[in-house]
C-alpha positions as CSV (number, residue, x, y, z in Angstrom):
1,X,-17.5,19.6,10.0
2,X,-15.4,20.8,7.4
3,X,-12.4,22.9,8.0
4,X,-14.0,25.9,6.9
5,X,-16.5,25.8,9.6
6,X,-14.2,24.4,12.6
7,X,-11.6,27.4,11.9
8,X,-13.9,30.0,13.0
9,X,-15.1,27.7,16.2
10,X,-11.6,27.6,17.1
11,X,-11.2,31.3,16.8
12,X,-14.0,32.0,18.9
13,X,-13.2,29.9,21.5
14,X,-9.6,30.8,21.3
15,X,-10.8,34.4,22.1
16,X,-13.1,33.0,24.8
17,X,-10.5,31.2,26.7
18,X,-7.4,33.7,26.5
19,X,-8.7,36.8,25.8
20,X,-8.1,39.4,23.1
21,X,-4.3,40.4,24.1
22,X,-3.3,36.8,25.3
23,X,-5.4,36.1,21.8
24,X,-3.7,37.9,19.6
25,X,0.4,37.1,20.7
26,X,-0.8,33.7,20.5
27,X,-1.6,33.8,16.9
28,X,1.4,35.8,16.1
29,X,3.9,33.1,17.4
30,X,1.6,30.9,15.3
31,X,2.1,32.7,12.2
32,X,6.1,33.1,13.2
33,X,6.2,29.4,13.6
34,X,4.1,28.2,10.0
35,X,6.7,30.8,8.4
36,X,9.9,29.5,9.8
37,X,8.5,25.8,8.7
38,X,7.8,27.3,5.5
39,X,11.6,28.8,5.1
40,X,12.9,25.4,6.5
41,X,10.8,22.9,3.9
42,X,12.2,25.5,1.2
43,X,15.3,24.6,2.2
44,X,15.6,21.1,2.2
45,X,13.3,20.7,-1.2
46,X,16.1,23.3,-2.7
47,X,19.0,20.8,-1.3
48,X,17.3,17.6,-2.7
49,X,18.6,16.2,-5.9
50,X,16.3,16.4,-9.1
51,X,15.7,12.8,-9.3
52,X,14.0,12.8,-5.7
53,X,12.0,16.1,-6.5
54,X,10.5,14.2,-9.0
55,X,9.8,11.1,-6.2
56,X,8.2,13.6,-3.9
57,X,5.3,14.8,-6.4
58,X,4.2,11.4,-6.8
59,X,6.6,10.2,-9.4
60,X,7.8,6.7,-9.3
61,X,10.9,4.6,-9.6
62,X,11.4,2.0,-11.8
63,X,13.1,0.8,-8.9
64,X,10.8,0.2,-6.9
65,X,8.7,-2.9,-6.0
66,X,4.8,-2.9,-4.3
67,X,5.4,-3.5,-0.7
68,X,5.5,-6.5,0.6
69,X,6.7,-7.9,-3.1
70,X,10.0,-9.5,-4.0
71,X,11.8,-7.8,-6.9
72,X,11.7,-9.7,-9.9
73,X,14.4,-12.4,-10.7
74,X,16.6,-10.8,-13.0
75,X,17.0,-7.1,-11.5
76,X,19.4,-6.5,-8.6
77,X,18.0,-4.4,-5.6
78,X,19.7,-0.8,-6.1
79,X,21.3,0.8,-2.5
């Protein structure tokens, strides 16, 4: 099942269970909650440094070494 198909299932059964008024303040303190995670994640990517913007969209360091590896003889370790 794809999420397509389970997000209507879960509507329905919502509705079932609570009942169209207990239904419907449940999924506005839903969508209060994804927006205030949303305001909060805009924050802290606007507070991040360029370099680690770049790191977070899949970038990578130079810096860094596969896990598990040791980094290579002549390069000192970055902190």
């Amino acid at each position: 099942m794809g999420f397509a198909t389970e997000l209507p299932l879960l509507l329905a059964l919502g509705f079932v269970v609570l009942g169209p008024k207990r239904m419907q303040a449940t999924l506005r303190q839903v969508a209060r909650a994804k927006a205030e995670l949303d305001k909060a994640i805009c924050g802290i990517k606007s507070q991040l440094p360029a370099g680690a913007k770049g790191a977070l969209q899949g970038g990578r360091n130079d810096d860094e070494t596969p896990s598990g590896a040791a980094p290579s003889p002549g390069r000192s370790m970055k902190r």
